[in-house]
DSSP file (Angstrom, degrees, kcal/mol; ACC not computed):
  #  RESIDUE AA STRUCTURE BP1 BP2  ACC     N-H-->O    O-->H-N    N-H-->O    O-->H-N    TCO  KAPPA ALPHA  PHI   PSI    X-CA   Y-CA   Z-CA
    1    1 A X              0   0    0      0, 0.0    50,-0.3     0, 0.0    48,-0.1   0.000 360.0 360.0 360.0 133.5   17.9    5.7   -4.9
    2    2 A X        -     0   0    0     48,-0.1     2,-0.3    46,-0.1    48,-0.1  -0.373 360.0-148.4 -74.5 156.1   14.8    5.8   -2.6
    3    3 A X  E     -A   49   0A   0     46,-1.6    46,-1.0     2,-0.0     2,-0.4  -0.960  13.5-144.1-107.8 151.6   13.3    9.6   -1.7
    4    4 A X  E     +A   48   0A   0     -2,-0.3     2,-0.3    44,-0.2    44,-0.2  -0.876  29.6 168.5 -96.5 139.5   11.6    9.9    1.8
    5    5 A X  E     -A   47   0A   0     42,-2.7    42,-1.5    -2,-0.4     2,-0.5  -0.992  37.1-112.3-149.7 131.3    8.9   12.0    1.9
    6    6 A X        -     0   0    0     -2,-0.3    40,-0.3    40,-0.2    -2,-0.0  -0.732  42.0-126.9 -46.6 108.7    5.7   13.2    4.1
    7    7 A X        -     0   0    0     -2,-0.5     2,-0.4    38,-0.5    -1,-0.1   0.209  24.8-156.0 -42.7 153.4    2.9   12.2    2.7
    8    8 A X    >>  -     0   0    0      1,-0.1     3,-3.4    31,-0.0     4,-0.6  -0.994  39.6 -81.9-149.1-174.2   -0.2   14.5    1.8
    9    9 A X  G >4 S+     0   0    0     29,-0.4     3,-0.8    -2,-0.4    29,-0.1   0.730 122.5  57.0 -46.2 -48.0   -3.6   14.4    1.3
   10   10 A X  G 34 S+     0   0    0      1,-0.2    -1,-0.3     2,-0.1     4,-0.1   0.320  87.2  74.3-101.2  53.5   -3.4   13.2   -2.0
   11   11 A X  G <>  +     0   0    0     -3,-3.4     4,-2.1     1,-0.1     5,-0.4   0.459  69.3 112.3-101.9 -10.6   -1.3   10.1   -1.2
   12   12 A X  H <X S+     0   0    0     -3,-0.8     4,-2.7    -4,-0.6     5,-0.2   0.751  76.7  35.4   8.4 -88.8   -4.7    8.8    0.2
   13   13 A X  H  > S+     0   0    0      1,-0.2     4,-1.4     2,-0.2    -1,-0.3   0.876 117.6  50.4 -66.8 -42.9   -5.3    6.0   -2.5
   14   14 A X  H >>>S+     0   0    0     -3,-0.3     4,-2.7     1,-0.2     3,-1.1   0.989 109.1  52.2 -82.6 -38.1   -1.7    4.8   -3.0
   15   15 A X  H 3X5S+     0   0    0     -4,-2.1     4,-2.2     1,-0.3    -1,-0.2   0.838 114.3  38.7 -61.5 -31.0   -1.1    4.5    0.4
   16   16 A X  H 3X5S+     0   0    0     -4,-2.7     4,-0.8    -5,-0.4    -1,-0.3   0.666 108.2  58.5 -78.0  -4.6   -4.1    2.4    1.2
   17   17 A X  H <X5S+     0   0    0     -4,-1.4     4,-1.9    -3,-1.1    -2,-0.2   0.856 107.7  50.2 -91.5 -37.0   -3.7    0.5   -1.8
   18   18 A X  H  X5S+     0   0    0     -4,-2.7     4,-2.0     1,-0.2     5,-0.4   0.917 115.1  47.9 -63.4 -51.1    0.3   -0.3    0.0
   19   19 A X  H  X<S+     0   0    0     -4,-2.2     4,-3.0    -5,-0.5    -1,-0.2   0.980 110.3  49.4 -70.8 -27.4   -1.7   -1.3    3.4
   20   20 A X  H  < S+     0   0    0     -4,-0.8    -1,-0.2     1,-0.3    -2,-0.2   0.824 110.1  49.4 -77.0 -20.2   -4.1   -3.5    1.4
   21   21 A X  H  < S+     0   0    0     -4,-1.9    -1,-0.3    -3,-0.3    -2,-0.2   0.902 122.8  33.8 -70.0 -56.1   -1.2   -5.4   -0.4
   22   22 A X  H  < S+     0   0    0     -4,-2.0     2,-0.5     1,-0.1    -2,-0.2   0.720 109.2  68.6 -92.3 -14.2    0.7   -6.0    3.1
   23   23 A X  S  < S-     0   0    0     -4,-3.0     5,-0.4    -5,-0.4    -1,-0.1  -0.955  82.1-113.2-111.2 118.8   -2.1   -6.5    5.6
   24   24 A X    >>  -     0   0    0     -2,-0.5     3,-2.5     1,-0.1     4,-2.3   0.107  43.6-113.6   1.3 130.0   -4.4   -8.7    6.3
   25   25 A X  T 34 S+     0   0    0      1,-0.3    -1,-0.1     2,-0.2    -2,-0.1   0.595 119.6  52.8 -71.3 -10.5   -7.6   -6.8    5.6
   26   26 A X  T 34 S+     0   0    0      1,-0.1    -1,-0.3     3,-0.0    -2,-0.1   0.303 109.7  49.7  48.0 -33.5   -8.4   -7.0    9.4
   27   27 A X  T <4 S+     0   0    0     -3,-2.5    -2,-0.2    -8,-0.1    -3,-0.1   0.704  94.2  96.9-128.4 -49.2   -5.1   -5.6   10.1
   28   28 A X  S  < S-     0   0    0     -4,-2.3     2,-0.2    -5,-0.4     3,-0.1  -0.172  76.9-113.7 -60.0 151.0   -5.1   -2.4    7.7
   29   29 A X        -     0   0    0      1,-0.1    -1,-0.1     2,-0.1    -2,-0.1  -0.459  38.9-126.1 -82.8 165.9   -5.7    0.7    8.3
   30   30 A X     >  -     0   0    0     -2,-0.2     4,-2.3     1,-0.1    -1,-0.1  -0.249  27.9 -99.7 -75.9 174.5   -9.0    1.7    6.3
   31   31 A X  H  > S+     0   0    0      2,-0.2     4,-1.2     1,-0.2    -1,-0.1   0.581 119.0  60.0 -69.2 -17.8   -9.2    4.6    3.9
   32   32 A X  H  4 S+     0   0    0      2,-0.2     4,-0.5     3,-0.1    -1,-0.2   0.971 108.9  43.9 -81.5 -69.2  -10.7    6.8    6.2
   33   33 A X  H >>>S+     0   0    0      2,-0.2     3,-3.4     1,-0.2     5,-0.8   0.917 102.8  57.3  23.9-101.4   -7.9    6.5    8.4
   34   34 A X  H 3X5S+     0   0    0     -4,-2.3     4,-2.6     1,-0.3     5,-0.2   0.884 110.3  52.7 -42.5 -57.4   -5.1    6.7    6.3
   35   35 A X  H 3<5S+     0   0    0     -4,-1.2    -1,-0.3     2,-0.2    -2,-0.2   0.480 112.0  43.8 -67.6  -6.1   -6.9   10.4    5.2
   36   36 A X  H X45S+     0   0    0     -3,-3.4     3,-3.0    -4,-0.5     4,-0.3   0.763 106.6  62.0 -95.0 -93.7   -7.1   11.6    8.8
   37   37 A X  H 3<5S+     0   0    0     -4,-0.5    -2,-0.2     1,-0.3     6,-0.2   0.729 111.0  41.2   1.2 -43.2   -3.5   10.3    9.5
   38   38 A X  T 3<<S+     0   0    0     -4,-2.6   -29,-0.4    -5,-0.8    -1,-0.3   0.682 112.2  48.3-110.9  20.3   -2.3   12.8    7.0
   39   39 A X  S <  S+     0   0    0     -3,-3.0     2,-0.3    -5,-0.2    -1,-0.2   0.541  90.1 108.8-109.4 -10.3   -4.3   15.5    7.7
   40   40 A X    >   -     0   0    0     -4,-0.3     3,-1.5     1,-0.2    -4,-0.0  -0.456  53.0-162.2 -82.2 117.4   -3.2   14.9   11.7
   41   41 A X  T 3  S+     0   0    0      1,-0.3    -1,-0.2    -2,-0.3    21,-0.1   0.869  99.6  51.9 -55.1 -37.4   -0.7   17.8   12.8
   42   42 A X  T 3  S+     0   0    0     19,-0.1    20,-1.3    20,-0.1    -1,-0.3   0.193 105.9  81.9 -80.1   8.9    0.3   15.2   15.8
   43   43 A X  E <   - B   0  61A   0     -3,-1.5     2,-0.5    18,-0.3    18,-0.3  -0.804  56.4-175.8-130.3 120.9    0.8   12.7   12.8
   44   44 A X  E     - B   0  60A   0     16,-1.7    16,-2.8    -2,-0.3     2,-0.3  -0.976  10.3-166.0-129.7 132.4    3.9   12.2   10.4
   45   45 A X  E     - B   0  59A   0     -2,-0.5   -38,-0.5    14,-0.2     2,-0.4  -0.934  15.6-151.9-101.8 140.3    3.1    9.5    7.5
   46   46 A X  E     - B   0  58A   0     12,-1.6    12,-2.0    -2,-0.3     2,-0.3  -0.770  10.5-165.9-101.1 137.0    6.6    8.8    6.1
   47   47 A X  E     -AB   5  57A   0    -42,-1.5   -42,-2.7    -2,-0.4     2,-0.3  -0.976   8.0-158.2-135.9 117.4    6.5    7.7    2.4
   48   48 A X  E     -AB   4  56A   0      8,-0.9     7,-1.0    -2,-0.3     8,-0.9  -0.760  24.2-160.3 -86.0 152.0   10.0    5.9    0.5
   49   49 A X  E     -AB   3  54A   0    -46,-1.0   -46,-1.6    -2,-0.3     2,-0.8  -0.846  21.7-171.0 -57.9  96.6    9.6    6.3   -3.5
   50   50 A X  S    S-     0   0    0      3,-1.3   -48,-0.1     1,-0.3    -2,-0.0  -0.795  78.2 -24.8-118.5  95.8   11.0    4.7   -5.9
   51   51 A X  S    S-     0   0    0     -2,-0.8    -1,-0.3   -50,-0.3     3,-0.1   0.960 126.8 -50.9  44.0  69.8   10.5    6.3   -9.4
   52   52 A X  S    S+     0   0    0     -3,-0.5     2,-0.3     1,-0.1    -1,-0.1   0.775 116.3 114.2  54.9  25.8    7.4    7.8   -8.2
   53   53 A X        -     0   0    0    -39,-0.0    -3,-1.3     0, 0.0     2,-0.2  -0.976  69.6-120.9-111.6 136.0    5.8    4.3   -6.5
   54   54 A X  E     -B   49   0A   0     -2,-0.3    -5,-0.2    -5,-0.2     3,-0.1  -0.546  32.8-179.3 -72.4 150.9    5.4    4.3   -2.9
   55   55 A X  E     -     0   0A   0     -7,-1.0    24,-3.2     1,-0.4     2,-0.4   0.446  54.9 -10.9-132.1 -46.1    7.2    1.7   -2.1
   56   56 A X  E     -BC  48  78A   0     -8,-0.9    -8,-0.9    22,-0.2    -1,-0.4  -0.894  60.1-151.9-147.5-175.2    6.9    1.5    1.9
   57   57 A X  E     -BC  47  77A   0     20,-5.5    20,-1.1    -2,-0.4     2,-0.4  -0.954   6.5-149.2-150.8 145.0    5.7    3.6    4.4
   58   58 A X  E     -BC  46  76A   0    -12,-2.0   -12,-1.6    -2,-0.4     2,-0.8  -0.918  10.5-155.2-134.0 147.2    6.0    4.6    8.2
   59   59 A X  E     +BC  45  75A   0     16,-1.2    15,-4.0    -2,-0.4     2,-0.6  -0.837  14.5 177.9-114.8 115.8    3.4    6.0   10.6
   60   60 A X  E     -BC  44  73A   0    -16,-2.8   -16,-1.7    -2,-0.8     2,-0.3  -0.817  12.9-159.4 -95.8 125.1    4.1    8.1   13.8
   61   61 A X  E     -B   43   0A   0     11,-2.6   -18,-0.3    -2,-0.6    11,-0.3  -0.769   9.7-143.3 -90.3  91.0    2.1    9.5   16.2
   62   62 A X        +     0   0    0    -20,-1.3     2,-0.4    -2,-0.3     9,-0.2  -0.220  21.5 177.7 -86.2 125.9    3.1   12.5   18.6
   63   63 A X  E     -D   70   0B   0      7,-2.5     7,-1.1     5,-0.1     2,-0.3  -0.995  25.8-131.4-124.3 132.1    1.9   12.8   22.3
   64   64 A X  E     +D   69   0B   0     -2,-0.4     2,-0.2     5,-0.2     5,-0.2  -0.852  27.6 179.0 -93.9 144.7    2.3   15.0   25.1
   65   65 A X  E >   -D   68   0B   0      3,-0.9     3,-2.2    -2,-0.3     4,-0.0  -0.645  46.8-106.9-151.1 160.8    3.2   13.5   28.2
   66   66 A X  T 3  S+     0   0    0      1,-0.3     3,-0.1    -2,-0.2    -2,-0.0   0.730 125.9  48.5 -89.1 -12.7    3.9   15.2   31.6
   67   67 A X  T 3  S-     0   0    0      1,-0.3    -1,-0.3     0, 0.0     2,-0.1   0.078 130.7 -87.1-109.4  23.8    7.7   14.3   30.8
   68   68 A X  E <   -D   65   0B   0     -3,-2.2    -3,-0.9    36,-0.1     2,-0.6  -0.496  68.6 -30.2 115.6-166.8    7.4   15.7   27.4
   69   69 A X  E     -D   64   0B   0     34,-0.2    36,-0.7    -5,-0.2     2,-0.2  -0.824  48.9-164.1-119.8 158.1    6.4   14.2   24.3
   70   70 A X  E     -D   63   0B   0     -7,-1.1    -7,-2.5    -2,-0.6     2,-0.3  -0.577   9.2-133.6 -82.0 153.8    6.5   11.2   23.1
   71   71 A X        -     0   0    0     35,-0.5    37,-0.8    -2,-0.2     2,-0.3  -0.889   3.8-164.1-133.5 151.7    6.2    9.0   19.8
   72   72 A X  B     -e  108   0C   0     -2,-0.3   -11,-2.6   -11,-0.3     2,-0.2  -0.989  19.4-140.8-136.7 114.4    4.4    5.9   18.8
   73   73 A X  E     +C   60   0A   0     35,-0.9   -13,-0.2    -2,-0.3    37,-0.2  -0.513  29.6 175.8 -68.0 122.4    5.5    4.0   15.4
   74   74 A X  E     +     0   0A   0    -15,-4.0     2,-0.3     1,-0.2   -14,-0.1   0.785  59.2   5.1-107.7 -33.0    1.9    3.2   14.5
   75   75 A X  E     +C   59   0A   0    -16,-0.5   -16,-1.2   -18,-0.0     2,-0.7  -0.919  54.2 175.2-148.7  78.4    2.7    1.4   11.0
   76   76 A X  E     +C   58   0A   0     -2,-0.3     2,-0.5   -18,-0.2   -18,-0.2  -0.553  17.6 161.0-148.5 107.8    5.9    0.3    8.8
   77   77 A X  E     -C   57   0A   0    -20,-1.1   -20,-5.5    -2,-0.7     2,-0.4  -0.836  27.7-158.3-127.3 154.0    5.6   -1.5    5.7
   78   78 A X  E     -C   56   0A   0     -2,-0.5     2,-0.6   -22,-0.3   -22,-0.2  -0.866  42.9-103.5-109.9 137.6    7.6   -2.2    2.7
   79   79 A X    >   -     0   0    0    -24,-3.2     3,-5.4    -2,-0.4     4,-0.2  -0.410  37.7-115.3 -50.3 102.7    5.7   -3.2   -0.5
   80   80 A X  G >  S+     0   0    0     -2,-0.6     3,-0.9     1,-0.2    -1,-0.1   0.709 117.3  57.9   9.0 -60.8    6.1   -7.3   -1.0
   81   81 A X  G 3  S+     0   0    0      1,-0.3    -1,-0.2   -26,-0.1    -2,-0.1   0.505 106.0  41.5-103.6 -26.7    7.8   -6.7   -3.9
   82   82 A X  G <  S+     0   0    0     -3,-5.4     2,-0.3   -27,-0.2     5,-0.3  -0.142  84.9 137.9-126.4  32.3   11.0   -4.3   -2.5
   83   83 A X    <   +     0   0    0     -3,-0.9    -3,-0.0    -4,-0.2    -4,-0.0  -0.734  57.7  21.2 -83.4 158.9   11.4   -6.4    0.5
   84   84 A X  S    S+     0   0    0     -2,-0.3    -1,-0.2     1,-0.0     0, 0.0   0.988  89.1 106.3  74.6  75.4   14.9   -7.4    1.9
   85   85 A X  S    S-     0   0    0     -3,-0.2    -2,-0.1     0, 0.0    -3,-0.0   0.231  96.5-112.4-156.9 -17.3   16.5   -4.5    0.0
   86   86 A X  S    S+     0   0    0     -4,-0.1     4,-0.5     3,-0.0    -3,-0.1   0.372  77.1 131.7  66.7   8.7   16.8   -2.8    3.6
   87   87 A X     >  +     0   0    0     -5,-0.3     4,-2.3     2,-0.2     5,-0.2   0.629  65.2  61.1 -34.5 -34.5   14.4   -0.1    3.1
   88   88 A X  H  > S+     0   0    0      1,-0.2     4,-2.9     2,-0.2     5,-0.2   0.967 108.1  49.7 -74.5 -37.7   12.5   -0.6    6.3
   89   89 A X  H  > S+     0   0    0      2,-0.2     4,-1.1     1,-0.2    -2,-0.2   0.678 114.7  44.6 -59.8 -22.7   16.1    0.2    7.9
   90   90 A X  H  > S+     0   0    0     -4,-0.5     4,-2.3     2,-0.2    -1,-0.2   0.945 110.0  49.7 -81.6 -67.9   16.3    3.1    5.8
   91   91 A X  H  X S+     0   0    0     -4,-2.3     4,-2.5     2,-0.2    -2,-0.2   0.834 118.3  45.6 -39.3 -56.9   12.6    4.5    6.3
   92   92 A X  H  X S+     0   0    0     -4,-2.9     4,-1.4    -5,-0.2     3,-0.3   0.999 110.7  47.7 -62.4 -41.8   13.3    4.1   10.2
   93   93 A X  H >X S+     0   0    0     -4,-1.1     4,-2.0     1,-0.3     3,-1.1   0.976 119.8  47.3 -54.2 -44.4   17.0    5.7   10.4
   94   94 A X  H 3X S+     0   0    0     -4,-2.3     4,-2.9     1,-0.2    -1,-0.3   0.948 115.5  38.7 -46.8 -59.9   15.2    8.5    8.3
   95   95 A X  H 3X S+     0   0    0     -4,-2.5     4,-0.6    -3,-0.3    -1,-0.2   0.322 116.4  54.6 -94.3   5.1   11.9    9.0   10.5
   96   96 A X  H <X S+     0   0    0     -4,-1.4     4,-1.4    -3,-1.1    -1,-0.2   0.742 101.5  52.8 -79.7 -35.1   14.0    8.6   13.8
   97   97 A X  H >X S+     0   0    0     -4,-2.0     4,-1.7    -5,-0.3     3,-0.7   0.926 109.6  55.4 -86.1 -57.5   16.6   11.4   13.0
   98   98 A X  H >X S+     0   0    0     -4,-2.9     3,-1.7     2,-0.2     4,-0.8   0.902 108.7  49.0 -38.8 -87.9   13.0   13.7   12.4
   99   99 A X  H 3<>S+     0   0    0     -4,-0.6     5,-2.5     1,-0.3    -2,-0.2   0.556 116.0  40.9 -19.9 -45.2   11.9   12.7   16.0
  100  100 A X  H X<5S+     0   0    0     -4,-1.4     3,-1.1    -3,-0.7    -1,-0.3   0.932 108.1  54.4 -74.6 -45.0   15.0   13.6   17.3
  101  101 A X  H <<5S+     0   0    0     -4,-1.7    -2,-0.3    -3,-1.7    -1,-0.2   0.803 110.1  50.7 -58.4 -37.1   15.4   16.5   15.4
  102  102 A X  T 3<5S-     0   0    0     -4,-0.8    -1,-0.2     2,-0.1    -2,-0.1   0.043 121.0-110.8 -93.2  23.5   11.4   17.5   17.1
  103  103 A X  T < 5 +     0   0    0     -3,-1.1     2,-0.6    -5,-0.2   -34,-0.2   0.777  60.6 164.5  30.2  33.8   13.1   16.7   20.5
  104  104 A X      < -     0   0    0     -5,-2.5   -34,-0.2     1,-0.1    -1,-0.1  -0.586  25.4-162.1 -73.9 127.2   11.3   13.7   21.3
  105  105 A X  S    S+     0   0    0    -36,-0.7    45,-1.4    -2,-0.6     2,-0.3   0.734  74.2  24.5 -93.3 -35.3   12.9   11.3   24.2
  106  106 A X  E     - F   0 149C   0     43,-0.3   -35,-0.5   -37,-0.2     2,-0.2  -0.751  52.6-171.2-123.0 173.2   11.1    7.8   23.6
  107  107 A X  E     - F   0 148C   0     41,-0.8    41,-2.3    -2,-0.3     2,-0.3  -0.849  21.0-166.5-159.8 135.2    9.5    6.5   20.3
  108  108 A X  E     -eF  72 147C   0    -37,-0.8   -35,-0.9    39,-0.3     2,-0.2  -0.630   6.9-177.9-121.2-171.8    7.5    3.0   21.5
  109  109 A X        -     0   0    0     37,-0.6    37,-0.3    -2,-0.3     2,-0.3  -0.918  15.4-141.0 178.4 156.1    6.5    0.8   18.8
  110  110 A X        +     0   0    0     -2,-0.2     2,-0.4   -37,-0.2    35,-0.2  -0.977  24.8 173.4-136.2 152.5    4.1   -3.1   19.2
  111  111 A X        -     0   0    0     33,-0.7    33,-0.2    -2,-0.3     4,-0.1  -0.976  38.0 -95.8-179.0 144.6    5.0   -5.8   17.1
  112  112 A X    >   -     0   0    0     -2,-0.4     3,-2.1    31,-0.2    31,-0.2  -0.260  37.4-122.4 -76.7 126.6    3.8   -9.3   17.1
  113  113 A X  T 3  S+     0   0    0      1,-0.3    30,-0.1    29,-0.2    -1,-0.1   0.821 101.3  43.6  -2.0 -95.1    5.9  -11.6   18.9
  114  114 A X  T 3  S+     0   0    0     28,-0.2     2,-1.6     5,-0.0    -1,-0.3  -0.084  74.4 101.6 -64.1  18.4    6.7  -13.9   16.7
  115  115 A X    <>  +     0   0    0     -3,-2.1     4,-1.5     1,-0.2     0, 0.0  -0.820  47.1 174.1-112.8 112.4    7.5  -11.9   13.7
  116  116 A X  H  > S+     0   0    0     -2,-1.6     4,-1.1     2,-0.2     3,-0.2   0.993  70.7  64.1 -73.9 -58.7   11.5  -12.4   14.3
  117  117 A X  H  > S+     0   0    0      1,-0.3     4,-3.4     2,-0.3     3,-0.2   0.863 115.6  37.9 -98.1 -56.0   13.0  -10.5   10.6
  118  118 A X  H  > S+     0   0    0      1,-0.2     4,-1.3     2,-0.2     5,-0.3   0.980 120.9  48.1 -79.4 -21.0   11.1   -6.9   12.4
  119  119 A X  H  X S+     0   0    0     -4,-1.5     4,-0.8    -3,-0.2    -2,-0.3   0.760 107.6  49.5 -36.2 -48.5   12.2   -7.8   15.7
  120  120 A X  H  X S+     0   0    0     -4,-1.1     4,-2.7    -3,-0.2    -1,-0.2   0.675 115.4  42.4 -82.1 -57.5   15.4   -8.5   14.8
  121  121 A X  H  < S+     0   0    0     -4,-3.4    -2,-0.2    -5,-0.2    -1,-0.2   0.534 117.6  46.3 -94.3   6.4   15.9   -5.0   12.9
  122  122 A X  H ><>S+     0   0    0     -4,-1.3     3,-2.2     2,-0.1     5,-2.0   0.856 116.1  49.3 -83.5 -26.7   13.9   -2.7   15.8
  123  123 A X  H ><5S+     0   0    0     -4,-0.8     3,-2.6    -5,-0.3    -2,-0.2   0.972 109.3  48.1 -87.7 -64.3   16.2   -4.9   18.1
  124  124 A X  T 3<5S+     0   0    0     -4,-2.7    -1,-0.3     1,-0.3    -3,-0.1   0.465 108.2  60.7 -45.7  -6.7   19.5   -3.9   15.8
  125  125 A X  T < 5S-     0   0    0     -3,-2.2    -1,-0.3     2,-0.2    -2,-0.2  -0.348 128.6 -96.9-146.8  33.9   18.4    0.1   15.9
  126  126 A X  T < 5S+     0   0    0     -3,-2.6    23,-0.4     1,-0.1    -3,-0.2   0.310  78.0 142.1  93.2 -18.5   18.7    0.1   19.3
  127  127 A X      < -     0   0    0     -5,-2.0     2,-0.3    21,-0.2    21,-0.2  -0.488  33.0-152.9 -59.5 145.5   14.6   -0.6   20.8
  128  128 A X  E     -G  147   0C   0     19,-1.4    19,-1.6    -2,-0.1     2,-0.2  -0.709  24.6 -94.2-112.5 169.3   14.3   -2.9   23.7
  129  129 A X  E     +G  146   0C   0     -2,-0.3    17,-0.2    17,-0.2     3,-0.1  -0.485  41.9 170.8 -67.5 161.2   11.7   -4.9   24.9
  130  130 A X        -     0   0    0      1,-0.9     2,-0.3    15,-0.8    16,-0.2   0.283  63.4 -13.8-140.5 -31.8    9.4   -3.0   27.6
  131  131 A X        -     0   0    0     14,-1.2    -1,-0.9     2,-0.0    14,-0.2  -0.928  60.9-112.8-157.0-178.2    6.4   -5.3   28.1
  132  132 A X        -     0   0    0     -2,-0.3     2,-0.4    12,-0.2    12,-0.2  -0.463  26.4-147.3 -99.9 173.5    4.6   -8.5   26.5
  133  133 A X  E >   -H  143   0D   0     10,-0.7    10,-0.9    -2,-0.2     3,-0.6  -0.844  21.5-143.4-132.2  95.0    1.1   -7.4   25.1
  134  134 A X  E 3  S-     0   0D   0     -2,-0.4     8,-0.1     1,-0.2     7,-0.1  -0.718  79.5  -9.8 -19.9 102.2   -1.3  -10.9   25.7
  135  135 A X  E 3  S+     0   0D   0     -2,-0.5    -1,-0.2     3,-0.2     7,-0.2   0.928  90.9 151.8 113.9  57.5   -3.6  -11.5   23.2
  136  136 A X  E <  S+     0   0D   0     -3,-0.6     6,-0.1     5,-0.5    -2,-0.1   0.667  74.3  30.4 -98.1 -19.5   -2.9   -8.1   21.7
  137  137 A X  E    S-     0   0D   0      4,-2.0     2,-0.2     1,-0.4     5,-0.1   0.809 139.3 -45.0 -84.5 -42.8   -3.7   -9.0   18.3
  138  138 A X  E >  S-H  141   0D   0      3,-0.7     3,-1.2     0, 0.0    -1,-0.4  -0.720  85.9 -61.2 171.6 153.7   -6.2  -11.5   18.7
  139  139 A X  T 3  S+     0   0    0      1,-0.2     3,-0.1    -2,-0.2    -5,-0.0  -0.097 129.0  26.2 -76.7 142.5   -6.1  -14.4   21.2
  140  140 A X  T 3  S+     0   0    0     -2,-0.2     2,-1.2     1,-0.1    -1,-0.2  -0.349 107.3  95.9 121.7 -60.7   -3.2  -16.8   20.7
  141  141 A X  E <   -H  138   0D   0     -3,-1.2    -4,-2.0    -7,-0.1    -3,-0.7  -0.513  58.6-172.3-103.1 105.0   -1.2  -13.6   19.1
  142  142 A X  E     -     0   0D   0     -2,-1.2    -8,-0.2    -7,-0.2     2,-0.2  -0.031   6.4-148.1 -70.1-175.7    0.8  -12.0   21.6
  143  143 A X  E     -H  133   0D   0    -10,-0.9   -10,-0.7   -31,-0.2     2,-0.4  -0.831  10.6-141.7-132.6-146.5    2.6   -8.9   21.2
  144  144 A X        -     0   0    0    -12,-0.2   -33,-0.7    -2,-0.2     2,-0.6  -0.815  16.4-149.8-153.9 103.7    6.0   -7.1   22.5
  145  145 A X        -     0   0    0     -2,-0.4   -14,-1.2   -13,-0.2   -15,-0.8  -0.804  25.0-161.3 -90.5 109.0    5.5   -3.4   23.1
  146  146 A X  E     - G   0 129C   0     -2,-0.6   -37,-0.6   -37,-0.3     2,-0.4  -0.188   8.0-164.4 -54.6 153.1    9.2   -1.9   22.3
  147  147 A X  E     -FG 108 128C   0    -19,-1.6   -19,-1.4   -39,-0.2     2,-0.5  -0.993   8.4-165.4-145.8 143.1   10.8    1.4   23.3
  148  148 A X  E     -F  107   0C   0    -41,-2.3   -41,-0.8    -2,-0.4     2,-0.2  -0.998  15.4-140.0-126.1 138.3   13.6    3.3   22.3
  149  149 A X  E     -F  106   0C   0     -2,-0.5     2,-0.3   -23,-0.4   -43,-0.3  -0.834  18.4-153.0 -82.0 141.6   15.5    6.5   24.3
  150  150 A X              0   0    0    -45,-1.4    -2,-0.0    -2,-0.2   -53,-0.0  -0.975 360.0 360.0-122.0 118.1   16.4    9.2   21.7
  151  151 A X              0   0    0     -2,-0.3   -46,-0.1     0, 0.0   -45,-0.0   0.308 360.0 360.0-106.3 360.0   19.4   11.1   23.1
């Protein structure tokens, strides 16, 4: 059974070593990064475990907004290796039900066009579409900025 867990400061290394496996080095965040992220109050890194290996992770960010605050899904990968197991579904239900719990009213999220499989499960939990991103990746690689209402 996975545990969900906040990260802290010394999840540093495993957690970049988890972006560097699943991202394009271009794409990950750097190490420097990751160690501000989990020192950032406005910040929750989400961590799954599975006999003490991170296994996936999710990143939020917290904003205040003149209608309250809002959240932004910065991040959420599953390790190669534990995909299709339904963890990423797990990791969201987990780190949505926090959000709500912090009274936040939207959670946005961007996510590449063409990648159908996360589409597919933001799409299944209840996110809509909100905009197209152009050339939000790089040109050629659109994206699809998502939104969800948390009641």
């Amino acid at each position: 059974m996975p545990d969900i867990a906040k990260g802290t400061s010394s999840d540093h290394k495993a957690v970049y070593a988890l972006e560097l496996r699943c991202f394009d080095p271009g794409m990950a965040f750097h190490e420097r990064q990751i160690k501000d992220l989990l020192r950032n109050p406005r910040a929750d890194v989400w961590l799954m475990r599975i006999n003490n290996q991170i296994v996936a992770q999710l990143i939020v960010l917290r904003r205040r907004f003149r209608d309250g605050i809002h959240a932004r899904i910065y991040s959420l990968t599953v390790d190669l290796a534990f995909r299709g197991q339904g963890l990423s579904r797990q990791l969201l239900t987990h780190a949505l039900a926090e959000l709500k719990k912090k009274k936040i009213r939207n959670v946005y999220l961007e996510v590449e066009s063409d990648a159908h499989v996360p589409i597919q499960l933001y799409t299944s939990m209840g996110f809509s579409q909100h905009h197209v991103l152009t050339d939000y990746y790089e040109v050629g690689r659109h994206g699809i900025k998502m939104r969800k209402t948390l009641d």
